[in-house]
PyMOL CGO cylinders between C-alpha atoms (Angstrom):
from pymol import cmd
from pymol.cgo import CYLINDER

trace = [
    CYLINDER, 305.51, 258.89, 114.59, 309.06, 260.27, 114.30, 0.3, 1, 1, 1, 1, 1, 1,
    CYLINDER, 309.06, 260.27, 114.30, 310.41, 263.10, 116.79, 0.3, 1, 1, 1, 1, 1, 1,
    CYLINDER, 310.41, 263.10, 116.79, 310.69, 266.43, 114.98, 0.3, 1, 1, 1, 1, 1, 1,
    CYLINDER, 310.69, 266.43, 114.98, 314.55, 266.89, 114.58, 0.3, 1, 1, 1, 1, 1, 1,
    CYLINDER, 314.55, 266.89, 114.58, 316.40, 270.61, 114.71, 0.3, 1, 1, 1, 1, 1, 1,
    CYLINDER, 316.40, 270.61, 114.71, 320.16, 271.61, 114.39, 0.3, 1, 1, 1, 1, 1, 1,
    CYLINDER, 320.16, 271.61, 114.39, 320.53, 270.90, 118.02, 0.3, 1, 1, 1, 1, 1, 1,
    CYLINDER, 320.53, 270.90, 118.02, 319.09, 267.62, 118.40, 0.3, 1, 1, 1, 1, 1, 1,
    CYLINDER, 319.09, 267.62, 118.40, 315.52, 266.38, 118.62, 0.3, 1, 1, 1, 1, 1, 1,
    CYLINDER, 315.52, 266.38, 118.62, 313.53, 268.07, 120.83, 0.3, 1, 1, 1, 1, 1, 1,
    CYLINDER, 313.53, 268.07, 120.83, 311.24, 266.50, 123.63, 0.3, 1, 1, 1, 1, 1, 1,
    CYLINDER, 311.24, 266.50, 123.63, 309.01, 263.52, 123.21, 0.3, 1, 1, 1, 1, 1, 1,
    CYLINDER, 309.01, 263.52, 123.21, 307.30, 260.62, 124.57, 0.3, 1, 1, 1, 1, 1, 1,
    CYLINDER, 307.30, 260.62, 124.57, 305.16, 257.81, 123.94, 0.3, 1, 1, 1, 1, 1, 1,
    CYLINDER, 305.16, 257.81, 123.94, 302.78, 256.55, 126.45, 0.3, 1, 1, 1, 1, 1, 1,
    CYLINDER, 302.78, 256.55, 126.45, 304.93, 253.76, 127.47, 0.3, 1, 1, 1, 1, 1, 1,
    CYLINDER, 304.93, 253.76, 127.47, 307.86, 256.06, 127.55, 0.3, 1, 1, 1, 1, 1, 1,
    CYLINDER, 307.86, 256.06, 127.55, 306.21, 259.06, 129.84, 0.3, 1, 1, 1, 1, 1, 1,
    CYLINDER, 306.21, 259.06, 129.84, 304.80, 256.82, 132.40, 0.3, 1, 1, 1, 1, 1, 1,
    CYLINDER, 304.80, 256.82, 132.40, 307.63, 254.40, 132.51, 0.3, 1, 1, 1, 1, 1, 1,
    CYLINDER, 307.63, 254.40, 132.51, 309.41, 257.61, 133.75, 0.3, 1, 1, 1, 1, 1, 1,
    CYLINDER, 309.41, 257.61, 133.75, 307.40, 258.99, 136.50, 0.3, 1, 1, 1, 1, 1, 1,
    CYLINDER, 307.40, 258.99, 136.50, 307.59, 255.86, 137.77, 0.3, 1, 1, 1, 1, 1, 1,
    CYLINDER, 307.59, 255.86, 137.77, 311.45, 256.22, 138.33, 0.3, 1, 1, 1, 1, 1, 1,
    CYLINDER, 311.45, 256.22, 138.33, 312.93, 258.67, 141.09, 0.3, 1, 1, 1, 1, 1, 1,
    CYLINDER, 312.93, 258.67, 141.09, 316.30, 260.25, 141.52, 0.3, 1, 1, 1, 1, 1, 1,
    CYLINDER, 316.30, 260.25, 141.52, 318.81, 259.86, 139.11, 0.3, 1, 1, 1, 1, 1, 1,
    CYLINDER, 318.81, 259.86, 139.11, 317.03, 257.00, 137.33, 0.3, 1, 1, 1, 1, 1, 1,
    CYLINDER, 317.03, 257.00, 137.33, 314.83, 259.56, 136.22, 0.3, 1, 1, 1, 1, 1, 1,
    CYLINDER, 314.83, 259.56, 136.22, 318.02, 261.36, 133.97, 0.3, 1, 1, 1, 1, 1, 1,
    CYLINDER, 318.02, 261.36, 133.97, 319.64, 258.20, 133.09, 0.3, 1, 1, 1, 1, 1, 1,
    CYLINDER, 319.64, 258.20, 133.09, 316.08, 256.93, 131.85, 0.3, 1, 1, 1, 1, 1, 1,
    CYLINDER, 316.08, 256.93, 131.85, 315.38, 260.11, 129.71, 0.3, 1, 1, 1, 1, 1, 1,
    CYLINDER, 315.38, 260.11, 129.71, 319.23, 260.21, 128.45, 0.3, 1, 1, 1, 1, 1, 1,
    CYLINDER, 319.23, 260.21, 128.45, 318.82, 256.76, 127.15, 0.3, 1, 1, 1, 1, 1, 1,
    CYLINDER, 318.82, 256.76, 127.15, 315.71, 257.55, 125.39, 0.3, 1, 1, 1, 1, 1, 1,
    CYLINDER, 315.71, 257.55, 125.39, 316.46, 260.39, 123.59, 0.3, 1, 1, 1, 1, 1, 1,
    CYLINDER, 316.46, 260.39, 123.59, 319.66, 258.24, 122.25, 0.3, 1, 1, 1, 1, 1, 1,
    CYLINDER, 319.66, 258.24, 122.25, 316.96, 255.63, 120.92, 0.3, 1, 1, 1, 1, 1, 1,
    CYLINDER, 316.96, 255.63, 120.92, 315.34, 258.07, 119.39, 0.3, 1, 1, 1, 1, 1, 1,
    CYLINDER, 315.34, 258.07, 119.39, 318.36, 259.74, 117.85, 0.3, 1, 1, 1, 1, 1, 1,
    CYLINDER, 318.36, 259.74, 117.85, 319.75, 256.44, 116.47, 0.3, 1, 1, 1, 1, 1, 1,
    CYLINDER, 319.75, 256.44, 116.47, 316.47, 254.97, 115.38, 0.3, 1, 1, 1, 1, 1, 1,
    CYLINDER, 316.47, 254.97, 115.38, 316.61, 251.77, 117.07, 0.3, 1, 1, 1, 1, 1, 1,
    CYLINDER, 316.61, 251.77, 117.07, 313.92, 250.06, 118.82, 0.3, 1, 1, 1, 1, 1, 1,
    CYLINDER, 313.92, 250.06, 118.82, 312.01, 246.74, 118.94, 0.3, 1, 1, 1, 1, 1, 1,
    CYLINDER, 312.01, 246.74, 118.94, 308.37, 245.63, 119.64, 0.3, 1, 1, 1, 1, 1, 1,
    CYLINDER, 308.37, 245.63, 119.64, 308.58, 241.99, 120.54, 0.3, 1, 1, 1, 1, 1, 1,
    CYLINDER, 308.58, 241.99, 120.54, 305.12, 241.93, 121.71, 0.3, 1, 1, 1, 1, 1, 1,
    CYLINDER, 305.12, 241.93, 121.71, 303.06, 242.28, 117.99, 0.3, 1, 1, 1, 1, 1, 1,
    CYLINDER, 303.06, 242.28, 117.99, 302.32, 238.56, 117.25, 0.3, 1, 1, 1, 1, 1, 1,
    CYLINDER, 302.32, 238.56, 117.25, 301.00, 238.46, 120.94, 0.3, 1, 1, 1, 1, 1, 1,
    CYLINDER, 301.00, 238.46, 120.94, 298.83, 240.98, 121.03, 0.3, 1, 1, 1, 1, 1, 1,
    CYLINDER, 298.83, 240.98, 121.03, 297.46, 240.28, 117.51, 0.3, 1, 1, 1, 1, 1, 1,
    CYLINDER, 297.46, 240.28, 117.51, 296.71, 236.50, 118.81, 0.3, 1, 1, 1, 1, 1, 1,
    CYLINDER, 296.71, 236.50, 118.81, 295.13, 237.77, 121.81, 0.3, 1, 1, 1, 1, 1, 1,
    CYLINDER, 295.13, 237.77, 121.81, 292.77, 240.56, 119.56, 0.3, 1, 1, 1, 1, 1, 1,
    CYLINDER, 292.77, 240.56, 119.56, 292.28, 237.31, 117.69, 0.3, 1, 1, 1, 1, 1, 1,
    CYLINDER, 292.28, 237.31, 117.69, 291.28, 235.23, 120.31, 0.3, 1, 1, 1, 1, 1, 1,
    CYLINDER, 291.28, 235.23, 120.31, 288.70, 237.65, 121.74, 0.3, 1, 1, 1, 1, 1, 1,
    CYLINDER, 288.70, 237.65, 121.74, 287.16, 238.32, 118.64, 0.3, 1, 1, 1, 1, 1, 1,
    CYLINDER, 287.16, 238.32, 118.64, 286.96, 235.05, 117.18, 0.3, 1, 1, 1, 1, 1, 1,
    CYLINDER, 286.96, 235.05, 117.18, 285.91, 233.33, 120.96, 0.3, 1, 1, 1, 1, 1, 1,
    CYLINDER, 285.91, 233.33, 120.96, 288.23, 230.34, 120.61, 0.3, 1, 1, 1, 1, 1, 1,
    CYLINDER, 288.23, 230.34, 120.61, 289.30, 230.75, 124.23, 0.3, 1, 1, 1, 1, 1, 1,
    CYLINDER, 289.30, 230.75, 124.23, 293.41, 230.93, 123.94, 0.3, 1, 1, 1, 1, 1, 1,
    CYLINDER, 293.41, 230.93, 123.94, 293.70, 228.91, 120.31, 0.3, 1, 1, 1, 1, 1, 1,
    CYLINDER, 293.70, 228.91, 120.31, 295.80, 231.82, 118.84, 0.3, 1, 1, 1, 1, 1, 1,
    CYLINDER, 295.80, 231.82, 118.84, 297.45, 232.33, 122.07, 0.3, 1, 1, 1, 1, 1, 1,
    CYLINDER, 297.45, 232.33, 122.07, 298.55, 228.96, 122.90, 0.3, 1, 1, 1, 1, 1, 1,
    CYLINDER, 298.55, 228.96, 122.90, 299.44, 228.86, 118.94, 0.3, 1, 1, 1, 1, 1, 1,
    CYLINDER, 299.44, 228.86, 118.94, 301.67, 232.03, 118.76, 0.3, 1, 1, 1, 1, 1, 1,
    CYLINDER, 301.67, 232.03, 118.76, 303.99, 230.73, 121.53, 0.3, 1, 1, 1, 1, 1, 1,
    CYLINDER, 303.99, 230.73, 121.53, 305.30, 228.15, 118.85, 0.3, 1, 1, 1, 1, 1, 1,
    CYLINDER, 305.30, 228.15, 118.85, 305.38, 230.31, 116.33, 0.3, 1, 1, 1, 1, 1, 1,
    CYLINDER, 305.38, 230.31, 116.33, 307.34, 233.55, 117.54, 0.3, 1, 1, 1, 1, 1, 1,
    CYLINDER, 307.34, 233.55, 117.54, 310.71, 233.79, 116.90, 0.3, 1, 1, 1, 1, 1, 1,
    CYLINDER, 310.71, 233.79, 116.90, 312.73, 231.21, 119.35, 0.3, 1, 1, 1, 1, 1, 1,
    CYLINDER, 312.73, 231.21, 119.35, 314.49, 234.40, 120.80, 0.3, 1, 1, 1, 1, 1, 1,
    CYLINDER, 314.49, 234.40, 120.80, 310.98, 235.69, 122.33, 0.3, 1, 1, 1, 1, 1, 1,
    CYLINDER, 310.98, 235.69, 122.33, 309.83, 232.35, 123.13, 0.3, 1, 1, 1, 1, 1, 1,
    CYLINDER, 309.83, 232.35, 123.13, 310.85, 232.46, 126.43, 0.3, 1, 1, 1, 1, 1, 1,
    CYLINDER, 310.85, 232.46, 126.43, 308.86, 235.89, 126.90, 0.3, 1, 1, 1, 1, 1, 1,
    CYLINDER, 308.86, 235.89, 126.90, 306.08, 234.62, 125.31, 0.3, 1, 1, 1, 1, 1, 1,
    CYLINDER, 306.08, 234.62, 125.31, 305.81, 231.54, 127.84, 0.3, 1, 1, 1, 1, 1, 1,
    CYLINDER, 305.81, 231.54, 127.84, 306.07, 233.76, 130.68, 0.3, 1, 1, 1, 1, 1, 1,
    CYLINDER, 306.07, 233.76, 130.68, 303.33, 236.18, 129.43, 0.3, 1, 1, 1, 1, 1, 1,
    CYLINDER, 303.33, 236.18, 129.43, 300.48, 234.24, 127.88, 0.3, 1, 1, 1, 1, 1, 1,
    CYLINDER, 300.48, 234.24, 127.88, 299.21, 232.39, 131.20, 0.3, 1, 1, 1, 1, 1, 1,
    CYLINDER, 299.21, 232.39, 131.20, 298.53, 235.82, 132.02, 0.3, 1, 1, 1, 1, 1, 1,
    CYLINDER, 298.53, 235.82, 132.02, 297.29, 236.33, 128.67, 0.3, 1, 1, 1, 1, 1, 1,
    CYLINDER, 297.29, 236.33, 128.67, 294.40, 233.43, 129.00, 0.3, 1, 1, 1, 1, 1, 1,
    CYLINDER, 294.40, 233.43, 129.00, 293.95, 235.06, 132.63, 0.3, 1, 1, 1, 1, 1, 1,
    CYLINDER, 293.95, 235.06, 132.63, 292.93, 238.10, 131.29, 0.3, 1, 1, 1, 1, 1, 1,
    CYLINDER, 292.93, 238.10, 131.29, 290.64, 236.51, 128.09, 0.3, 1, 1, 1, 1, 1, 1,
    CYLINDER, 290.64, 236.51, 128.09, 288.41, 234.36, 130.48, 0.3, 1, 1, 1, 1, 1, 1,
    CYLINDER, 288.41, 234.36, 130.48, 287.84, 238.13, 132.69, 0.3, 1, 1, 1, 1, 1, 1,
    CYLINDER, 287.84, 238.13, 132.69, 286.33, 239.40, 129.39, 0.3, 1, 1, 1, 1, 1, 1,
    CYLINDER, 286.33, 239.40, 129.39, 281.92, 239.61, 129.37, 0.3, 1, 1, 1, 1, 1, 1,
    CYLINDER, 281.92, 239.61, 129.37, 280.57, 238.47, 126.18, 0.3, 1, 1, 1, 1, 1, 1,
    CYLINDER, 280.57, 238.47, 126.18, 279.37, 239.38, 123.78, 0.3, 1, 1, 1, 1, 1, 1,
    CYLINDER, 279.37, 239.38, 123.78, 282.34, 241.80, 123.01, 0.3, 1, 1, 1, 1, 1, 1,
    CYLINDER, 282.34, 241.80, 123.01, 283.71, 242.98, 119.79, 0.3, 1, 1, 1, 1, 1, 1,
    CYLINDER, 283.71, 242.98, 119.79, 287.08, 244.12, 119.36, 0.3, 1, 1, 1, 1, 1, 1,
    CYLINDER, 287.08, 244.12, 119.36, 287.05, 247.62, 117.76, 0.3, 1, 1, 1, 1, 1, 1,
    CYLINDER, 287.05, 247.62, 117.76, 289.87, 249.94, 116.52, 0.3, 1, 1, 1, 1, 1, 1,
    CYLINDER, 289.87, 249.94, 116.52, 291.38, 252.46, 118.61, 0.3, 1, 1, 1, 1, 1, 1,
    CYLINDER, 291.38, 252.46, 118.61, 292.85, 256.17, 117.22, 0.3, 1, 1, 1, 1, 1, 1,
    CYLINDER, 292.85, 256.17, 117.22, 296.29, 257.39, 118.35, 0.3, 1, 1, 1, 1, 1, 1,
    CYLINDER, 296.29, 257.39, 118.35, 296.17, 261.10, 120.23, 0.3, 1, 1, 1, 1, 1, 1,
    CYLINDER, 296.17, 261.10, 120.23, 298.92, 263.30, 120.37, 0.3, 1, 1, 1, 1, 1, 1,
    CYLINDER, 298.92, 263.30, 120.37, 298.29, 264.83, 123.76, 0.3, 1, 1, 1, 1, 1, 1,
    CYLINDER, 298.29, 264.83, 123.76, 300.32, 268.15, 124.99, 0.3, 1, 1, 1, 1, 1, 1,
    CYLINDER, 300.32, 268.15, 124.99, 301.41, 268.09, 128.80, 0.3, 1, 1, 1, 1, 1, 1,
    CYLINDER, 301.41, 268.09, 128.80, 302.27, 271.90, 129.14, 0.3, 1, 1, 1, 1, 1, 1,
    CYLINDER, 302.27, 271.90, 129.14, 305.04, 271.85, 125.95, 0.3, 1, 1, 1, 1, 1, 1,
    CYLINDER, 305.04, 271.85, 125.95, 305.83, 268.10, 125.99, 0.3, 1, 1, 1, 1, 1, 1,
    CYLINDER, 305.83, 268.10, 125.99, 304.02, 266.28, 123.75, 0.3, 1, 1, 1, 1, 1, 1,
    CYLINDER, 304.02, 266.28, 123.75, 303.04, 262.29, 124.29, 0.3, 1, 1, 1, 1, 1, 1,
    CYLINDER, 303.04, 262.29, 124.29, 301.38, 259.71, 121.88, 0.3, 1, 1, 1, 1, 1, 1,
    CYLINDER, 301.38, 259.71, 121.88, 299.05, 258.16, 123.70, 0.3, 1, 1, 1, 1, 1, 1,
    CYLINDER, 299.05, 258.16, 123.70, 298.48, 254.68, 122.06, 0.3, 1, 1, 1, 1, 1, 1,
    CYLINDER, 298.48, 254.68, 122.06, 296.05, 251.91, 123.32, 0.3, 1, 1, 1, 1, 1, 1,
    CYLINDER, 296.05, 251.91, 123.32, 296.80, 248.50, 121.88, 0.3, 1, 1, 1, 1, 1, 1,
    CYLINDER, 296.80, 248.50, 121.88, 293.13, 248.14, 121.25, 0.3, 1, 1, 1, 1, 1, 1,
    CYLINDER, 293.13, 248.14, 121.25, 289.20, 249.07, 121.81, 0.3, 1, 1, 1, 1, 1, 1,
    CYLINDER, 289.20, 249.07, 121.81, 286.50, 246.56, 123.19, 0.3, 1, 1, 1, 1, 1, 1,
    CYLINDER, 286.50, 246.56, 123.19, 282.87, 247.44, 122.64, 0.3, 1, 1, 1, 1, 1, 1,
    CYLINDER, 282.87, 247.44, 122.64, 280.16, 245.66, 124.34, 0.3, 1, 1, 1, 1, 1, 1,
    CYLINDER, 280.16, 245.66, 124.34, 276.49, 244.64, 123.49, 0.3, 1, 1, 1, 1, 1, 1,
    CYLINDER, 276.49, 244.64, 123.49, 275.26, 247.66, 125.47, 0.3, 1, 1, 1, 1, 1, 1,
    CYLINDER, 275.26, 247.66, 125.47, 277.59, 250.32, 123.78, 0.3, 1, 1, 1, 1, 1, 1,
    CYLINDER, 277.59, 250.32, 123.78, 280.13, 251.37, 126.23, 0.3, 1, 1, 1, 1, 1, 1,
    CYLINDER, 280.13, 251.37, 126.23, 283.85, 250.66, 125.35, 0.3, 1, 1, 1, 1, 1, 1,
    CYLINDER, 283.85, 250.66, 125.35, 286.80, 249.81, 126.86, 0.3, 1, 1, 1, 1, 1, 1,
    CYLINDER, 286.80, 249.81, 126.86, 290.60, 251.43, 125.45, 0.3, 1, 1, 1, 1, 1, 1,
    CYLINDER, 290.60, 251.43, 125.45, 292.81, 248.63, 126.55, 0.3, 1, 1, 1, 1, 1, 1,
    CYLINDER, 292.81, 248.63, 126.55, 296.53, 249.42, 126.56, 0.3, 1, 1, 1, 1, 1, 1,
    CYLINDER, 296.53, 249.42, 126.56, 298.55, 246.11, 127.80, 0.3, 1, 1, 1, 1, 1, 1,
    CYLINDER, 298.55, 246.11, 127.80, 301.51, 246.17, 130.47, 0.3, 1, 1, 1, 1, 1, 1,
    CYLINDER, 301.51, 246.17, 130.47, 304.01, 243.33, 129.65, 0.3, 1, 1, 1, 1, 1, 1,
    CYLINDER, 304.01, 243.33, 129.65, 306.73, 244.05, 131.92, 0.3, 1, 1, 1, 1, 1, 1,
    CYLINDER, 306.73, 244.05, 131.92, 307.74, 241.53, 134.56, 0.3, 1, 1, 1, 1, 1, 1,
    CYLINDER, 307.74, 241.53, 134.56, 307.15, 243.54, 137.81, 0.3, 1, 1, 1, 1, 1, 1,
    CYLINDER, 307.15, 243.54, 137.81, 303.45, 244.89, 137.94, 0.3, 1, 1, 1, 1, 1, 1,
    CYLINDER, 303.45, 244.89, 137.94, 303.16, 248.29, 137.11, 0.3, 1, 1, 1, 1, 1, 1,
    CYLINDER, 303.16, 248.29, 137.11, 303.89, 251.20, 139.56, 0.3, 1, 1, 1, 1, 1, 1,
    CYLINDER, 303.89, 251.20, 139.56, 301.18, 253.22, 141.27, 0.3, 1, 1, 1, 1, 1, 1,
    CYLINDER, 301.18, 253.22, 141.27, 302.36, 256.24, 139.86, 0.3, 1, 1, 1, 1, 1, 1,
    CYLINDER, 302.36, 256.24, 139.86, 302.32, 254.58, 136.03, 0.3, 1, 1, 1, 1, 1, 1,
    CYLINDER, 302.32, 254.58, 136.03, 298.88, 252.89, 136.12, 0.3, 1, 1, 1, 1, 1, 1,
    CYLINDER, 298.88, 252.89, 136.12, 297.79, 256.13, 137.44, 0.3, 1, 1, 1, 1, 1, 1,
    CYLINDER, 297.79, 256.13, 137.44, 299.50, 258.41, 134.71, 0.3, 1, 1, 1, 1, 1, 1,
    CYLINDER, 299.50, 258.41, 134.71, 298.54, 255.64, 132.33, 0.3, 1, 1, 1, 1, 1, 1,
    CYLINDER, 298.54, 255.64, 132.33, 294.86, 255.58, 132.72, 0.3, 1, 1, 1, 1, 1, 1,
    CYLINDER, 294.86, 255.58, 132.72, 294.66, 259.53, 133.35, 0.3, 1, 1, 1, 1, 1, 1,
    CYLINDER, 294.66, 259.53, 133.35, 296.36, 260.50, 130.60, 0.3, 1, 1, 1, 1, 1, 1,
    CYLINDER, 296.36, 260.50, 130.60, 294.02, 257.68, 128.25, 0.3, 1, 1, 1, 1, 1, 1,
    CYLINDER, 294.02, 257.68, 128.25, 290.60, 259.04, 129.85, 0.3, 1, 1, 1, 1, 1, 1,
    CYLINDER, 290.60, 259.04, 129.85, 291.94, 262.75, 128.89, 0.3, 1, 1, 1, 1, 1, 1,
    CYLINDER, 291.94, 262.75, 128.89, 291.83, 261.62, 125.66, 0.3, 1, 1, 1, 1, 1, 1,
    CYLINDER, 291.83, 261.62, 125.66, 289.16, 259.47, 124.69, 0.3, 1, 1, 1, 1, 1, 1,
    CYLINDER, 289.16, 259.47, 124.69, 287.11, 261.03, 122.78, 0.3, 1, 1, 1, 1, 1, 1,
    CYLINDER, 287.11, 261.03, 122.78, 290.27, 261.37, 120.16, 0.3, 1, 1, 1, 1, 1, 1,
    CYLINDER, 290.27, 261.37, 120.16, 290.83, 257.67, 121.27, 0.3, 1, 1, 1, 1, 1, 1,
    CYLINDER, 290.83, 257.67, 121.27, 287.78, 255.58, 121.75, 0.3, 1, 1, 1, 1, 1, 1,
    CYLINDER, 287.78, 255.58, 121.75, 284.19, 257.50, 122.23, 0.3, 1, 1, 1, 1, 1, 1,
    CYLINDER, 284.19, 257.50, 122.23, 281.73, 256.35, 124.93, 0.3, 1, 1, 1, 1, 1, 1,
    CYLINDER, 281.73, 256.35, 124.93, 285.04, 253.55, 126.23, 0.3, 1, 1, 1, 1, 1, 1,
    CYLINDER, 285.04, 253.55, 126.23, 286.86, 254.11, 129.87, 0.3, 1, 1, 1, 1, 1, 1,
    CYLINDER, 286.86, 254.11, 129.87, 290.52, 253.38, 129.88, 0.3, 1, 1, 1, 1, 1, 1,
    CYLINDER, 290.52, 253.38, 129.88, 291.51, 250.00, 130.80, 0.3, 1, 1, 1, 1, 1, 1,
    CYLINDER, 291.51, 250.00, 130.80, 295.46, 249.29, 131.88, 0.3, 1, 1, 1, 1, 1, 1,
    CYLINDER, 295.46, 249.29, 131.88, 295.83, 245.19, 131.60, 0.3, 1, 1, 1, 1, 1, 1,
    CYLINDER, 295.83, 245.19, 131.60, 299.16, 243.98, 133.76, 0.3, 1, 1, 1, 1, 1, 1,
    CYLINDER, 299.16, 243.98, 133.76, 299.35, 241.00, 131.03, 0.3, 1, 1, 1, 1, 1, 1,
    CYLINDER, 299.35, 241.00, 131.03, 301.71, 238.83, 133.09, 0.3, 1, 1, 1, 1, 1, 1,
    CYLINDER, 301.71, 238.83, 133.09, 299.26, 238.44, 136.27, 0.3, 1, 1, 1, 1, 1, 1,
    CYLINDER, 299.26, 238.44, 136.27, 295.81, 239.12, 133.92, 0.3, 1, 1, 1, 1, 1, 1,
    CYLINDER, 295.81, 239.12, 133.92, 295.06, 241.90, 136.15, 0.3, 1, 1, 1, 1, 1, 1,
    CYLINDER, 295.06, 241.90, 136.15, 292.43, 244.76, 134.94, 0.3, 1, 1, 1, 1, 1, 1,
    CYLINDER, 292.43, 244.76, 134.94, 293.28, 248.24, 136.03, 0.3, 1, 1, 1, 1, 1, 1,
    CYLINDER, 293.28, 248.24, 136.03, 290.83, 250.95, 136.17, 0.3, 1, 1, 1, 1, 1, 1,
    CYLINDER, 290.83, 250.95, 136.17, 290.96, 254.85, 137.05, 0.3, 1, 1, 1, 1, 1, 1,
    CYLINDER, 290.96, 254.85, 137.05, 290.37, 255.17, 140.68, 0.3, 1, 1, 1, 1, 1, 1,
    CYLINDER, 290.37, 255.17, 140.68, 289.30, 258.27, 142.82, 0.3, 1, 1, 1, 1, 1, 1,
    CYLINDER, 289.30, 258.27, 142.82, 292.12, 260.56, 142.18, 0.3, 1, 1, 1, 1, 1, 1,
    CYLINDER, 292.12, 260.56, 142.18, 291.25, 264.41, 141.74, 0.3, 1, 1, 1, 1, 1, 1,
    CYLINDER, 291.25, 264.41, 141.74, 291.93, 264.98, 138.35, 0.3, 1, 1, 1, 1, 1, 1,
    CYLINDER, 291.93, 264.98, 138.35, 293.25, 268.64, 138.79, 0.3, 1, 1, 1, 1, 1, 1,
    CYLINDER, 293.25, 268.64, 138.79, 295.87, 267.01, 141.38, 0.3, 1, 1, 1, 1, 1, 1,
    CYLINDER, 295.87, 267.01, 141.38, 297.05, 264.51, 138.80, 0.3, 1, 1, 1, 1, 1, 1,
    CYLINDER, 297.05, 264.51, 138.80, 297.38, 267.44, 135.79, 0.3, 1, 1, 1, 1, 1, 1,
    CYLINDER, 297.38, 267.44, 135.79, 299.46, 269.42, 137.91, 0.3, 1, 1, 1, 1, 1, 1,
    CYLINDER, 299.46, 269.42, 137.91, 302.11, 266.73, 138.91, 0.3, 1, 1, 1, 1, 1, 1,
    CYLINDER, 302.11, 266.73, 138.91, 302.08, 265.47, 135.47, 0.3, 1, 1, 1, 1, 1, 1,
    CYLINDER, 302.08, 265.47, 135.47, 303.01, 268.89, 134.46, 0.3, 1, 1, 1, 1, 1, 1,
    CYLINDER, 303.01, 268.89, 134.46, 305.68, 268.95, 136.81, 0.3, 1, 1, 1, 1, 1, 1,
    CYLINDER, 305.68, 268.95, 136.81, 307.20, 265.93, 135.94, 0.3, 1, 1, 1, 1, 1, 1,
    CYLINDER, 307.20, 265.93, 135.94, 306.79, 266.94, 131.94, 0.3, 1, 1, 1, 1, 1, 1,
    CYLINDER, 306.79, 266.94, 131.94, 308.44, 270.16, 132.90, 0.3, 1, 1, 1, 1, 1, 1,
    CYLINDER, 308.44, 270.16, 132.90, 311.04, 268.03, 134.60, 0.3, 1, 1, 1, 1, 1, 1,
    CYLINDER, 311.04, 268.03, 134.60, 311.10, 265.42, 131.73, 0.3, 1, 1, 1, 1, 1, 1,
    CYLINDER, 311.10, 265.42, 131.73, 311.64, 268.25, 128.97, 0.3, 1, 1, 1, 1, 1, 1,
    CYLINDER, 311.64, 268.25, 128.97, 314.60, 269.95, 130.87, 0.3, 1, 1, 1, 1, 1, 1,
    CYLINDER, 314.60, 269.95, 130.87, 316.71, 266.26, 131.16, 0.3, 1, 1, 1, 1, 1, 1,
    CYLINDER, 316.71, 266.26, 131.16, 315.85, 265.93, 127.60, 0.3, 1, 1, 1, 1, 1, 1,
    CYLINDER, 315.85, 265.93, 127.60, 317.51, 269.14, 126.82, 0.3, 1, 1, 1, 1, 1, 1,
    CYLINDER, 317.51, 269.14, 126.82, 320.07, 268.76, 128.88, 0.3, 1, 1, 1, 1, 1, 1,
]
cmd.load_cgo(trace, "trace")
């Protein structure tokens, strides 16, 4: 999905990754952070590195051969993520041992979610469904600290908002990939958590504009 684009620039926008990435942040960080993506988005740039790994870990789990395509894809990625790759797939193998079986892997659906004016994509990597029927939306964290409170808490909020649109009958599942850690929604009153995310979407849309 491209940004809509007027005579003045493009106007607010966030991904998932981008949104909670930033309430994570405090002070200044916050502007520099929003600054530097709204030049991304302005110039087009950007890079997912992570595609052959999460398409060997989907394979992995739906095929049950227990880290073949994982262990595999670190030889195979371009030598300048290799040494990404290394650091993330013991994680990786972490995580695919946690997972119950029998377990398909299913297709998620993107959302477009509104946060008072701002709107974010909110995009899981990918859907589990198990023998009993309930679902898990899986988005993956592949940074190397572990993520923030704040983020896993945006994260998973602003997933189980949507999941109908996303995954039906699934919970939201944030996966820090590096440590093969499983992050659920905790007990947070969900009218507490919609007002500071408005605030900091507010906050977000006014550095963007800026």
């Amino acid at each position: 999905m491209t940004a809509p684009v007027t005579t003045t620039g493009s106007v607010p926008y966030a991904t998932l990754l981008s949104f909670t990435r930033y309430v994570g942040r405090t002070g200044p960080r916050k502007a520099s952070f929003v600054g530097g993506l709204r030049r991304q988005r302005e110039s087009g740039h950007g890079f997912n590195p992570h595609g052959q790994l999460v398409k060997a870990l989907k394979a992995d789990i739906q095929f049950r051969t227990g880290g073949t395509y994982l262990n595999a894809v670190v030889e195979q990625v371009n030598p300048r993520w290799k040494p990404l790759y290394e650091a993330v797939v013991p994680g990786a193998l972490r995580y695919l041992e946690s997972i119950p079986t029998p377990v398909e892997v299913t297709p998620t659906r993107d959302a477009l979610c509104m946060i008072g004016t701002l709107p974010v994509k909110i995009n899981p990597h990918f859907g589990l469904r198990f023998a009993d029927g309930h679902g898990e939306a899986v988005r993956l964290h592949f940074d190397e600290d572990a993520p923030l409170a704040e983020a896993a808490v945006a994260t998973l909020h602003l997933m189980g908002r949507n999941m109908d649109l996303v995954l039906p009958n699934a919970v939201p599942v944030l996966v820090d990939l590096r440590r093969g850690d499983v992050l659920r929604a905790g007990s947070q009153k969900g009218d507490e958590v919609e007002r500071w995310l408005a605030g900091e979407a507010a906050a977000f849309s006014a550095m963007w504009v800026a």
